[in-house]
VEXDREN-2710 file (C-alpha; in Angstrom, 1 decimal):
% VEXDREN-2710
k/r/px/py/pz
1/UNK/-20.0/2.2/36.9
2/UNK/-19.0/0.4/40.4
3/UNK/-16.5/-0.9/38.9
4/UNK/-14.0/2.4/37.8
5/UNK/-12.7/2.9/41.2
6/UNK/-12.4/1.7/45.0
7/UNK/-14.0/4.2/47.3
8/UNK/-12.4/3.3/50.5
9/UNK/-9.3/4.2/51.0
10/UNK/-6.5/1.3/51.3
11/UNK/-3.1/1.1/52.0
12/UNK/0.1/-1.4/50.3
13/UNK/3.3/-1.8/51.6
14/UNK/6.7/-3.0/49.8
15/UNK/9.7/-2.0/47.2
16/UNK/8.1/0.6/45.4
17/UNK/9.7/0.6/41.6
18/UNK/9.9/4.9/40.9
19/UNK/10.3/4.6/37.6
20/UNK/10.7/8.4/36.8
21/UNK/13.3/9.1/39.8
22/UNK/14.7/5.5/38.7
23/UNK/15.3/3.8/41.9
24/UNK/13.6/1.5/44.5
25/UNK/12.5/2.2/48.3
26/UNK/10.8/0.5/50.8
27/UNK/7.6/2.4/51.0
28/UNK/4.0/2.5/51.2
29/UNK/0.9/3.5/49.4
30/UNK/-2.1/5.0/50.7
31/UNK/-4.9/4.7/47.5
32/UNK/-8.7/6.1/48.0
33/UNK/-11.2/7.1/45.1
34/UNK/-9.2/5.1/42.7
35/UNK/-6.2/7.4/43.1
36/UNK/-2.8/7.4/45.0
37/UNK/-3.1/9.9/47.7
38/UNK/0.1/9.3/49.4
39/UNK/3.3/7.5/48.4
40/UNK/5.7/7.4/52.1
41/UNK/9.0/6.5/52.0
42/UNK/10.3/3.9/54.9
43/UNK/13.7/3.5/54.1
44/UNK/16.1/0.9/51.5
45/UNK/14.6/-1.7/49.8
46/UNK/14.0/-5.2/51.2
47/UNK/14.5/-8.6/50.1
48/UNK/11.4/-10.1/52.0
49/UNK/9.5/-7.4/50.4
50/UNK/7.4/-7.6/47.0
51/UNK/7.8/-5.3/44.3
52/UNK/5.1/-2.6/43.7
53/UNK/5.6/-0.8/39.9
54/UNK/3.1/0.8/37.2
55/UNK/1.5/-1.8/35.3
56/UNK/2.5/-3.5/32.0
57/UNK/1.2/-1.8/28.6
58/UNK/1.1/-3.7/25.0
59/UNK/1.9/-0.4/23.0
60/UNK/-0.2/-2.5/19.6
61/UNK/-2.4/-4.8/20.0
62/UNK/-5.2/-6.6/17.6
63/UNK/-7.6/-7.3/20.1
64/UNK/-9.3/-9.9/17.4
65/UNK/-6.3/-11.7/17.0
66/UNK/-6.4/-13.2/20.9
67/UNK/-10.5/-15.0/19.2
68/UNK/-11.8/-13.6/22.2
69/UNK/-13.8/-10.1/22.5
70/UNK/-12.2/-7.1/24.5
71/UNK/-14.0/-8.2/28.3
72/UNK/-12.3/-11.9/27.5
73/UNK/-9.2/-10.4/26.2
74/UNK/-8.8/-8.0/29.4
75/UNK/-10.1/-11.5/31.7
76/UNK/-6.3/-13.5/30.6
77/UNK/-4.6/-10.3/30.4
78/UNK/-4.6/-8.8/33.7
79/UNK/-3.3/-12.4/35.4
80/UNK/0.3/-11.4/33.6
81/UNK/0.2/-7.7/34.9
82/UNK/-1.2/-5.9/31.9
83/UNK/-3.2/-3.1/32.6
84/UNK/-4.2/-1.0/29.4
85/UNK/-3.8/-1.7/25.5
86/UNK/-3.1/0.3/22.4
87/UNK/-5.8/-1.4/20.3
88/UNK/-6.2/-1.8/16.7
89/UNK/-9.6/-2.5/15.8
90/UNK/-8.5/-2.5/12.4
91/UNK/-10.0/-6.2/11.4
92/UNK/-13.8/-5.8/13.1
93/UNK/-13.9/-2.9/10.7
94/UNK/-12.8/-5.2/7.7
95/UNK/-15.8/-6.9/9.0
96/UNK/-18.4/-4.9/9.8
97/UNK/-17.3/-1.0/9.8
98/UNK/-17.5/1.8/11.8
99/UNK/-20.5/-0.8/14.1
100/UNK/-17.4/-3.2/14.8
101/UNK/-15.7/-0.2/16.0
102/UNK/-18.2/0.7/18.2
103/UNK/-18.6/-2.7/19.5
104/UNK/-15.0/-2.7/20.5
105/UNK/-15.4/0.2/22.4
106/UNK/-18.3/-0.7/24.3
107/UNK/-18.2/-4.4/25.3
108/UNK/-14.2/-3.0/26.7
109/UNK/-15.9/-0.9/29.0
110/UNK/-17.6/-3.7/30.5
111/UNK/-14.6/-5.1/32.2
112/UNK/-12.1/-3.0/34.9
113/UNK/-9.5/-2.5/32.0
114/UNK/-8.1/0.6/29.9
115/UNK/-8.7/-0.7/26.4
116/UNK/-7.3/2.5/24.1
117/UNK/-8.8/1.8/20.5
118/UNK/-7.8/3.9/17.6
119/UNK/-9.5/4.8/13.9
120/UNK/-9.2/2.1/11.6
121/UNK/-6.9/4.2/8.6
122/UNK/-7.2/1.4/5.9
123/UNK/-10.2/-0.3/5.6
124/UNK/-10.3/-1.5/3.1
125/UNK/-6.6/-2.0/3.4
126/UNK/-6.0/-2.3/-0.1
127/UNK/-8.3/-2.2/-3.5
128/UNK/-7.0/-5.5/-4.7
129/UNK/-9.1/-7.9/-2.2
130/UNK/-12.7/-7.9/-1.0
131/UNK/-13.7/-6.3/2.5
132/UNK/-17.0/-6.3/4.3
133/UNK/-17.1/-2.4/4.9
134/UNK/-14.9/0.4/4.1
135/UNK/-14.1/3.7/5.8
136/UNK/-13.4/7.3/4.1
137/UNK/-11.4/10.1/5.4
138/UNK/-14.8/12.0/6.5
139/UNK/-15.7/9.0/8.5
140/UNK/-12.4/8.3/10.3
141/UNK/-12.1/12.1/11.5
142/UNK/-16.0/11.4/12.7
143/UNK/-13.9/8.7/14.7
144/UNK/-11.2/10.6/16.0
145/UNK/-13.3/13.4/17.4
146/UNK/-14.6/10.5/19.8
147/UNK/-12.9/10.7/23.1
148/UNK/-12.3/6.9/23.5
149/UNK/-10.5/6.9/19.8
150/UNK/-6.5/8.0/20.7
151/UNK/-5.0/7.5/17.5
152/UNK/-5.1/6.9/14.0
153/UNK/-4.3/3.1/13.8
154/UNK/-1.3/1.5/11.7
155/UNK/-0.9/3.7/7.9
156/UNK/-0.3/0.2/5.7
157/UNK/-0.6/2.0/2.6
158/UNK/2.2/3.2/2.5
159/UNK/2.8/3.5/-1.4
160/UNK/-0.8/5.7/-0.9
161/UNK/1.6/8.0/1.6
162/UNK/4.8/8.1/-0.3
163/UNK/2.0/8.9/-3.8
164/UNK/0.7/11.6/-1.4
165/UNK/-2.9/10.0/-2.3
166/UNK/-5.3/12.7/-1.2
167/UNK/-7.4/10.3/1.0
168/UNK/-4.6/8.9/2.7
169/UNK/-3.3/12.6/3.4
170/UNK/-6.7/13.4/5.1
171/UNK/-6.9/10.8/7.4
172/UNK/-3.2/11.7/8.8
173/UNK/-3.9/15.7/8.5
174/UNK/-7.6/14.8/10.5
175/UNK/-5.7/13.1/13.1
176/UNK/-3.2/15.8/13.8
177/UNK/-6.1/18.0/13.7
178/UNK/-7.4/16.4/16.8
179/UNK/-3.5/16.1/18.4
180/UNK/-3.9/11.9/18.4
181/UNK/-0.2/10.9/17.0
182/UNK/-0.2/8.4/13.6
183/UNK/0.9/4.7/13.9
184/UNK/2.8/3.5/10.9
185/UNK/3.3/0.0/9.0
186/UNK/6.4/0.2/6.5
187/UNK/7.9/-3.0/6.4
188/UNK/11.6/-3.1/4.7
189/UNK/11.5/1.4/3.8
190/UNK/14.9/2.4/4.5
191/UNK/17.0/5.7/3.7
192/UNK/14.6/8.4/2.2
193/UNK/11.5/6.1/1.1
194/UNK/11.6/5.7/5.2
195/UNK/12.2/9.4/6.0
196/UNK/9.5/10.6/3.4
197/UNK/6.7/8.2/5.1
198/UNK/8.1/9.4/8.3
199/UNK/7.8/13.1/7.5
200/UNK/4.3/12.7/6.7
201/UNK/3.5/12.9/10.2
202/UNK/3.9/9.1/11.2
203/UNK/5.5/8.4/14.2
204/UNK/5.6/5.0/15.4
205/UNK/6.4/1.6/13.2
206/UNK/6.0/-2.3/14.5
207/UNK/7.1/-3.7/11.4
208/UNK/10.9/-3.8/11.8
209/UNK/12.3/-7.0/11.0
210/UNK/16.1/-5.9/11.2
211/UNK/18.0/-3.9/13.4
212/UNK/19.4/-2.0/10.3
213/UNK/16.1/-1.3/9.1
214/UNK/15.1/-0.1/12.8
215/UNK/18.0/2.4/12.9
216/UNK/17.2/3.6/9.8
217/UNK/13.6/4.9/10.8
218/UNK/15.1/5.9/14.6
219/UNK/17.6/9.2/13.4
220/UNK/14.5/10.2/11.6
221/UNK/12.5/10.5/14.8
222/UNK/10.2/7.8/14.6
223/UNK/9.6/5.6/18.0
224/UNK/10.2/1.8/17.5
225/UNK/7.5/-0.8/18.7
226/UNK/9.4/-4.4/19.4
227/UNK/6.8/-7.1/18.5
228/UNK/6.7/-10.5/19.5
229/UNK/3.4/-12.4/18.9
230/UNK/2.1/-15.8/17.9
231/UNK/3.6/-16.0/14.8
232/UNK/5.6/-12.6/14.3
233/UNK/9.0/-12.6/16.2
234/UNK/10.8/-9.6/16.4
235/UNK/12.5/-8.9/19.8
236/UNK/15.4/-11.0/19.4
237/UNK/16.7/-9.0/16.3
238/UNK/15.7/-5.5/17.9
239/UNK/16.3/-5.7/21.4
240/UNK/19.8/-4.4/22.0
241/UNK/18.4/-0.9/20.6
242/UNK/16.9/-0.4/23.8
243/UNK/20.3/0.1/25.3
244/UNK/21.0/3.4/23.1
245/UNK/17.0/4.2/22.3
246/UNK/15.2/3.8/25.7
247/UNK/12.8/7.0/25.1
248/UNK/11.6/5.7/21.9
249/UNK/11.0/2.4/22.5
250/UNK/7.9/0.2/23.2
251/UNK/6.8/-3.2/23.9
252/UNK/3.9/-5.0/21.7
253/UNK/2.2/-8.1/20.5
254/UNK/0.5/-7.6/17.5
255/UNK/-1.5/-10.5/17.4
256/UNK/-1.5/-13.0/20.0
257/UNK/-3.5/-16.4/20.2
258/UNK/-5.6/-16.9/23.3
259/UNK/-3.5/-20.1/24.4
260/UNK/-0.6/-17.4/24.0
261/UNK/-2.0/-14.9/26.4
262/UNK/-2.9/-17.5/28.3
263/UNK/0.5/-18.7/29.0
264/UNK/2.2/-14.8/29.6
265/UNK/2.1/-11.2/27.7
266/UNK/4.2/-7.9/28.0
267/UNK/5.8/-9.3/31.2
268/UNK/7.2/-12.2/29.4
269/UNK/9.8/-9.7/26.9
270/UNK/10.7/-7.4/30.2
271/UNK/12.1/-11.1/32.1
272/UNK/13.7/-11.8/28.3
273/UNK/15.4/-8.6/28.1
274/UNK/16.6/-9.1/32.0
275/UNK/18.3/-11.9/30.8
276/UNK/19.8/-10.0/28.1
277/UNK/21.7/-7.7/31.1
278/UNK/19.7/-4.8/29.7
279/UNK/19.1/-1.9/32.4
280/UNK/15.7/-2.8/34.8
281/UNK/14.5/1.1/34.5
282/UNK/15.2/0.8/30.6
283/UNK/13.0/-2.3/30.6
284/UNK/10.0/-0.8/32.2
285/UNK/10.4/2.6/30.0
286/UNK/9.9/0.6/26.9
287/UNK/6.9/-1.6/28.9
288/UNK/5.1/0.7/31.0
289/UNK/5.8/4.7/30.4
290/UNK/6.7/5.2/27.0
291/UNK/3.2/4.0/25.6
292/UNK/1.6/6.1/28.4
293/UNK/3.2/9.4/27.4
294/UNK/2.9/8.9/23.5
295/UNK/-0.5/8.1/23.4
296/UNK/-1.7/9.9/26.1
297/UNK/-3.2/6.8/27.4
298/UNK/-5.8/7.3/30.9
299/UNK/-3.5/4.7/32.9
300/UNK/-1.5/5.9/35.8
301/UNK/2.3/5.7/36.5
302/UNK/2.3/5.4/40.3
303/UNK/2.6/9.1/40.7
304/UNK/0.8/11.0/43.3
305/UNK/-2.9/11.9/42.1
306/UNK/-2.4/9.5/39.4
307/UNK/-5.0/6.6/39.1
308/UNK/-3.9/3.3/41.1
309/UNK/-3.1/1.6/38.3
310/UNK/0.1/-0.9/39.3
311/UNK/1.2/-4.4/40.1
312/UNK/2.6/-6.2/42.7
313/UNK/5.8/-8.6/41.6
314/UNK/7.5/-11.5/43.2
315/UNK/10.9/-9.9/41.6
316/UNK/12.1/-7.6/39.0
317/UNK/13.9/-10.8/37.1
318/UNK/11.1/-13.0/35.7
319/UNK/8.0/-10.6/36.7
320/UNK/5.7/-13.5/38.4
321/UNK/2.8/-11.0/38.8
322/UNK/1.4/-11.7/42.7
323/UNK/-1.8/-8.6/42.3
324/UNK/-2.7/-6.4/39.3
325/UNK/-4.9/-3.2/40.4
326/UNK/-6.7/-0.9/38.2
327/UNK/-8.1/2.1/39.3
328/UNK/-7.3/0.8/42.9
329/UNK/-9.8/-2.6/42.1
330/UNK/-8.1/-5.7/42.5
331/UNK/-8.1/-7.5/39.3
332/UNK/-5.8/-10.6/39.6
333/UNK/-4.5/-11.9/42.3
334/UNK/-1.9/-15.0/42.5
335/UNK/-2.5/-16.3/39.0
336/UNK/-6.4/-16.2/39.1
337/UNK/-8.3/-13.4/37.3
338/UNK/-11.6/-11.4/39.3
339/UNK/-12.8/-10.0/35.9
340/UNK/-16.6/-11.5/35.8
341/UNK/-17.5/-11.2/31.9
342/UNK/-20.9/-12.2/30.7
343/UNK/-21.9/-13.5/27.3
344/UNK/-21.1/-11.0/24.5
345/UNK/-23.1/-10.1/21.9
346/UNK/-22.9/-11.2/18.4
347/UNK/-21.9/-9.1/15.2
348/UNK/-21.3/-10.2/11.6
349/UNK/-21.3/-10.7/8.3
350/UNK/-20.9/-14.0/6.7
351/UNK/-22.7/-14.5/3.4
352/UNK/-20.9/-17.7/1.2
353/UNK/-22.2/-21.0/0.9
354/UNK/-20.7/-24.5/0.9
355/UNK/-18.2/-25.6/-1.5
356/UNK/-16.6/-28.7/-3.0
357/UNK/-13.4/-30.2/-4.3
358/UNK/-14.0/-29.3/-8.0
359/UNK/-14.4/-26.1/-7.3
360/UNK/-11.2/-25.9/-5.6
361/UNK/-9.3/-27.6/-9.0
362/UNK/-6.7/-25.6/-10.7
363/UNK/-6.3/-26.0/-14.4
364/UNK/-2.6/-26.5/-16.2
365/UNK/-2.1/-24.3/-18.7
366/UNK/1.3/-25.5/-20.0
367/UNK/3.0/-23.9/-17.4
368/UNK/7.0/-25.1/-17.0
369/UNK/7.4/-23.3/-13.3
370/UNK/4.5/-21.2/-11.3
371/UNK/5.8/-18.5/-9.0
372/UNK/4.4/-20.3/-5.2
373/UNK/4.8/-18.5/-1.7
374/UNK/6.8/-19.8/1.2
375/UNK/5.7/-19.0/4.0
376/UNK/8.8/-18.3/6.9
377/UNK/8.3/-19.8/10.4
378/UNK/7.8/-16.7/13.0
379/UNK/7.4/-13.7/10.1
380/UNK/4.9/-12.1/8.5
381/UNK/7.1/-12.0/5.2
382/UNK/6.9/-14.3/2.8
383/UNK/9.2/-15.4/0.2
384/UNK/8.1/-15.7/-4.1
385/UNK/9.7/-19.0/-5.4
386/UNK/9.1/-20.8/-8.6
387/UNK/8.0/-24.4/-8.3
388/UNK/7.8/-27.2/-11.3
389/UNK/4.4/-28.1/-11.2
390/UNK/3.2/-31.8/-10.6
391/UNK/0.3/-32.2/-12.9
392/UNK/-2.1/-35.1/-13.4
393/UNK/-5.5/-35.1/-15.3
394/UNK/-4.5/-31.5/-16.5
395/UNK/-4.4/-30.8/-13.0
396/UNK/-2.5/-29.0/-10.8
397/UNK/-2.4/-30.3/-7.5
398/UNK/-0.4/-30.6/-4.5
399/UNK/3.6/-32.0/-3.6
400/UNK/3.0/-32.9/0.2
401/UNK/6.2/-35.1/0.1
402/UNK/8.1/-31.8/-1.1
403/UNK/5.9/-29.7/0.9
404/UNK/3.9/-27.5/-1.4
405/UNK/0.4/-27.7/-0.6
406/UNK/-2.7/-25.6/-2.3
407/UNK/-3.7/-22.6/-0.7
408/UNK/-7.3/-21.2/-1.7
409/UNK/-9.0/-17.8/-0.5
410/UNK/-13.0/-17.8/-0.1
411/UNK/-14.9/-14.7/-0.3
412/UNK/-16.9/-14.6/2.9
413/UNK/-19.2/-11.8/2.1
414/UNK/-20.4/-12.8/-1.9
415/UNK/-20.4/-15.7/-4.0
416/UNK/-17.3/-15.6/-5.7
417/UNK/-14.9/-17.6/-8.2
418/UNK/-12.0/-18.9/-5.5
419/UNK/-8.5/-17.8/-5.3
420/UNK/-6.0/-20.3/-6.0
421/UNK/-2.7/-20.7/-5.9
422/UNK/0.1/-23.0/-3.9
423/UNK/2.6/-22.6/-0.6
424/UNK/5.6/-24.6/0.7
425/UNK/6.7/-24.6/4.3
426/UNK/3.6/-25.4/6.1
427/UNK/4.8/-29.0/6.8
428/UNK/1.4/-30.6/6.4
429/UNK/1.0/-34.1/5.2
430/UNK/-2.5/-34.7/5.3
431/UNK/-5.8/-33.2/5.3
432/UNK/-6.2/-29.3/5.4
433/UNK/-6.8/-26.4/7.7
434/UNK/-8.8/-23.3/7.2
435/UNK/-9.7/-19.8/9.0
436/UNK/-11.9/-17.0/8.6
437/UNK/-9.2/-14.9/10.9
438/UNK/-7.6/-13.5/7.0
439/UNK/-6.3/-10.2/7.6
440/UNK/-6.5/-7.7/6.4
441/UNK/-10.4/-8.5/4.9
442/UNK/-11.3/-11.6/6.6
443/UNK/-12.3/-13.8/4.1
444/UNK/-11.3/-17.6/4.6
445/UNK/-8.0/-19.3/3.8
446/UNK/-7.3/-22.7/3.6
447/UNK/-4.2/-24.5/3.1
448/UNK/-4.1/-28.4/2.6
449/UNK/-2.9/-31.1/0.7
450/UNK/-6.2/-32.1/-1.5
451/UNK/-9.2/-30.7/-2.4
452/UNK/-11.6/-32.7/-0.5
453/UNK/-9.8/-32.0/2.3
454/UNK/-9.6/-28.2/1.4
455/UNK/-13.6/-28.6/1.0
456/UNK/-14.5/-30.0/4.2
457/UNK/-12.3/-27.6/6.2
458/UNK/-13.7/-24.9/4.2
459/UNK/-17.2/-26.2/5.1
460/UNK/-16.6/-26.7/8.6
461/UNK/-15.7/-22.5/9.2
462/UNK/-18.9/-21.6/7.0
463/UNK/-21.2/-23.5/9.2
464/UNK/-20.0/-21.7/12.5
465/UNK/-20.7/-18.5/10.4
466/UNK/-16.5/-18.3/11.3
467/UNK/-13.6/-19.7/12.8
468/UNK/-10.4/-21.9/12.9
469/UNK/-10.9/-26.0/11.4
470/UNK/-8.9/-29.4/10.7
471/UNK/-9.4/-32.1/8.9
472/UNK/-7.9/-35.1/8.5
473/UNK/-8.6/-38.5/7.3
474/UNK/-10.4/-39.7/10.0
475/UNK/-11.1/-36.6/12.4
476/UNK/-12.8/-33.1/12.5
477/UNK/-12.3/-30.1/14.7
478/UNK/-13.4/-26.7/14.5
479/UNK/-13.1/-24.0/16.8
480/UNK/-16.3/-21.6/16.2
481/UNK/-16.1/-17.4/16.3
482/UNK/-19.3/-16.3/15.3
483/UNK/-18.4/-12.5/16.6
484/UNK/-17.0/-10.7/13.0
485/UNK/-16.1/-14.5/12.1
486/UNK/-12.8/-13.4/14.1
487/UNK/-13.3/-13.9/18.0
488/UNK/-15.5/-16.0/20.4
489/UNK/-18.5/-14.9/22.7
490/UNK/-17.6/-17.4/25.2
491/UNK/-15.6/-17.6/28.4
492/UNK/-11.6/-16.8/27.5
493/UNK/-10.0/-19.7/29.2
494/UNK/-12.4/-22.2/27.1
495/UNK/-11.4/-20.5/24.1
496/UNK/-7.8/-20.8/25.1
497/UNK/-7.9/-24.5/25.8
498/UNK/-10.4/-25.5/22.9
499/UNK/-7.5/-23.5/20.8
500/UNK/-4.7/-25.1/22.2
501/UNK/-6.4/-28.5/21.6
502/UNK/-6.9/-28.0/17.5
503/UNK/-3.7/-26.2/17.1
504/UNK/-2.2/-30.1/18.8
505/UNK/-4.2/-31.3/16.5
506/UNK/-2.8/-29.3/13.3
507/UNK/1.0/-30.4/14.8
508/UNK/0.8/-33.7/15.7
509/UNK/-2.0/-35.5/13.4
510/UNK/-1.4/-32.9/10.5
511/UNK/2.1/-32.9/10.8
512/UNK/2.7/-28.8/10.1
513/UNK/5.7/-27.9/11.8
514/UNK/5.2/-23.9/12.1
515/UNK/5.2/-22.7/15.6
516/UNK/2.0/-21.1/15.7
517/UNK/0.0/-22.4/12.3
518/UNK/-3.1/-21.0/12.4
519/UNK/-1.9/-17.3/12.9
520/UNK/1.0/-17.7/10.4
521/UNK/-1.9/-19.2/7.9
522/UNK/-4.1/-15.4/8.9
523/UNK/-1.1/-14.0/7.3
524/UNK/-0.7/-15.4/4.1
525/UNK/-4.1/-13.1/2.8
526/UNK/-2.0/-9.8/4.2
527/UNK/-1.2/-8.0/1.3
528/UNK/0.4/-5.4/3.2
529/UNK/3.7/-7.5/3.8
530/UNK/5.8/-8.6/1.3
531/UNK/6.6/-10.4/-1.4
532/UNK/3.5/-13.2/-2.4
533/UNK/0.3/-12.9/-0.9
534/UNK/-3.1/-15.0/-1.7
535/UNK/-6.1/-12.4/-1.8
536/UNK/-10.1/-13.5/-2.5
537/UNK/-9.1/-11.7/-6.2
538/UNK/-6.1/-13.8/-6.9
539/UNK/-1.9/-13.7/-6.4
540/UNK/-0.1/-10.7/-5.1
541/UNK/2.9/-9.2/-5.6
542/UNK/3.5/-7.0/-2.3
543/UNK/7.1/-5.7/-3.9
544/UNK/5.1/-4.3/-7.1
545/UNK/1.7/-3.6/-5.1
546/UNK/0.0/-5.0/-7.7
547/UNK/-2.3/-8.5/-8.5
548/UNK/0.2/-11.4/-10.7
END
């Protein structure tokens, strides 16, 4: 396509950031055929002069998470330097299997970006909730023969590697068969449960939520991912390993909101860890080469004969990104992105019909305390509690004034009894909220503080066929995703400010008080994570890997 490389040859002038030789020269660039032909040196750096360096990587990345498809996704994140992605199509496979997959693959390549998708390892993630596809070893090493699959994404079941489950230990062997390294999910394994999963031939994890844990799974040779997304925040308790661990240390998101990409990306945490007096060339390791190298990613690292794949920066303090190039094509320039997208195609599966509040009831049964989640602001985690249950009518029902609202999970794909059960920490005091944006399977959560208020929510996401809604009293909003029932066809920046307008709406008429509610409330159906999860077939204990 046009669009891969600029024929004619250009030239760019400024501090050029040698990342490998680790130090900065004035110098100039001489790019043709999508390549850097030349790379002259024209003496010390200078402070009039912009900053050239290789372009910003997000090392894991669910593309679905951002609501918009790959082409929108790659629109925002060029504007904020990025220039490739390690991408987890993990949840369109939930969705729709090995076609999601493929639709991943091929609406990326309609934009000038370097989306790097892997093979989905556990879809179904686990067998105690409903999925809309699944995918056996035999299909996922049909995947990673494919030349655009690089690795085999995140290994969640990890009891399934520590068990040795045959499966399990196909997918990994497949992938090493094919050279494409393992990504790993082990929240919490320390000591030898951490080696053992490590040994198995996994090598990276992004689920380290303490520095101790982190060290733990660094002497046995596994390479650390620092996330910090919309609701999972990570880098303040890991950063300072970067100081001792530079070769095996990466940058990542995770999942990230579209108002969140809109506002920064990877260049946001490399001006953080400035701040933190961390070493510049250590920084942009962990950011731009060390995903490069692992992965054996197609982006360039402003090396002769390497594609022209770099950015041009104010400074090297807060990274204010001036020009992003890809394959020498101009991609952003001054905050404004030249990525044209057109409409994307639509994928799904969305099968459930309308509810209603008595459906949504929950019954007493005597019960003195009920083990309840609580959910923690900025983690995936989530805490088991017990809760004295207020009961009227032989009803369960909500405590908004102590903040434990009902939570119910909706199978998407069948009709299905509901899932019930109840949550604290959400801070809502009226109305409800609900998503089909579920991981890992997608069906639709809701949290709220009645069930008619649970109901209309509901109802509001079933009649877009997907997507995020709130309800109050007196108002409606919904925010439709009809591709997988996880992202929007339309243009990114809409998305971004139609998100940013319900998510005001959940904060200041609903009253929640989590940082990012919508993607902390996709989390509460991830069984993966410990310790109380909600799935379409009831409560789970993520400690015990088993349904309560």
């Amino acid at each position: 396509m046009d669009y891969l490389y600029k024929k004619t040859a250009m030239q760019i002038r400024g501090n050029i950031v040698d990342l490998f030789k680790q130090e900065i020269y004035l110098g100039k660039m001489t790019i043709a055929e999508g390549k850097i032909q030349l790379i002259e040196r024209l003496g010390e750096p200078s402070p009039s002069e912009k900053y050239i360096m290789p372009g910003f990587v997000d090392s894991h990345v669910h593309i679905e998470s951002s609501m918009l498809v790959p082409s929108e996704f790659a629109k925002l994140a060029v504007v904020h330097g990025t220039v490739g992605t390690i991408s987890d199509p993990h949840e369109i496979a939930n969705v729709c299997g090995l076609e999601g997959v493929e639709y991943m693959i091929e609406n990326g390549k309609t934009v000038p970006f370097k989306f790097h998708f892997g093979a989905p390892s556990c879809v179904p993630a686990t067998i105690f909730e409903t999925a809309g596809a699944a995918l056996n070893a035999a299909e996922v090493e049909l995947l990673l023969q494919n030349p655009d699959i690089y690795y085999l994404s995140e290994m969640m079941n990890f009891p399934g590697v520590l068990n040795k489950d045959p499966e399990v230990m196909k997918k990994i062997a497949a992938s090493h068969k094919y050279g494409k390294p393992v990504d790993g999910h082990a929240p919490g394994l320390r000591a030898a449960v951490a080696k053992q999963y490590i040994d198995a031939g996994i090598s990276t994890d992004h689920e380290c939520f303490t520095k101790e844990e982190a060290l733990d799974k660094l002497q046995y040779g596994m390479k650390i991912l620092i996330r910090e997304g919309s609701a999972a925040k990570n880098f303040e308790a890991l950063i300072d390993l970067l100081n001792d661990y530079p070769d095996e240390i990466m940058f990542c998101s995770d999942d990230k909101h579209p108002d969140s990409l809109a506002a920064g990306h990877i260049n946001q945490l490399c001006a953080r860890a400035v701040k933190k007096g961390i070493d510049i060339f250590k920084i942009l390791q962990a950011a731009c080469i060390n995903p490069v190298l692992h992965y054996k990613m197609n982006i360039g690292l402003m090396r002769m004969g390497d594609m022209a794949d770099f950015i041009v920066v104010s400074n090297l303090q807060d990274f204010e990104v001036s020009a992003t190039y890809i394959n020498g094509q101009l991609v952003a320039e001054d905050g404004k992105t030249k990525i044209t997208t057109s409409t994307a195609a639509i994928i799904n599966q969305f099968e459930c019909a309308a509810t209603n509040a008595a459906a949504l009831q929950v019954s007493w049964k005597g019960e003195k305390e009920i083990a309840i989640m609580e959910a923690l602001d900025g983690q995936l985690i989530t805490n088991k509690i017990n809760w004295t249950p207020i009961v009227v009518d032989n009803l369960i029902i909500a405590d908004p004034a102590k903040d434990v609202l009902k939570i119910v999970v909706v199978n998407r794909y069948k009709q299905a009894p509901i899932a019930k059960g109840f949550i604290k920490n959400f801070g809502i005091t009226q109305g409800a909220i609900a998503s089909s944006v579920a991981h890992d399977s997608h069906n639709i959560v809701a949290v709220g503080v009645d069930d008619a208020s649970l109901a209309r929510a509901i109802n509001l996401v079933i009649k877009e066929q997907g997507g995020v809604s709130a309800v109050s009293a007196s108002e409606e909003m919904v925010l439709g995703l009809p591709v997988a029932g996880l992202m929007s066809n339309l243009d990114g920046y809409q998305v971004a400010a139609d998100y940013t307008a319900i998510d005001q709406m959940v904060k200041a008429t609903l009253g929640s008080t989590l940082t990012a509610p919508f993607m902390t409330l996709s989390f509460m159906a991830l069984l993966v994570i410990p310790h109380l999860k909600l799935s379409d077939l009831g409560l789970f204990d993520g400690d015990r890997f088993e349904l309560v």
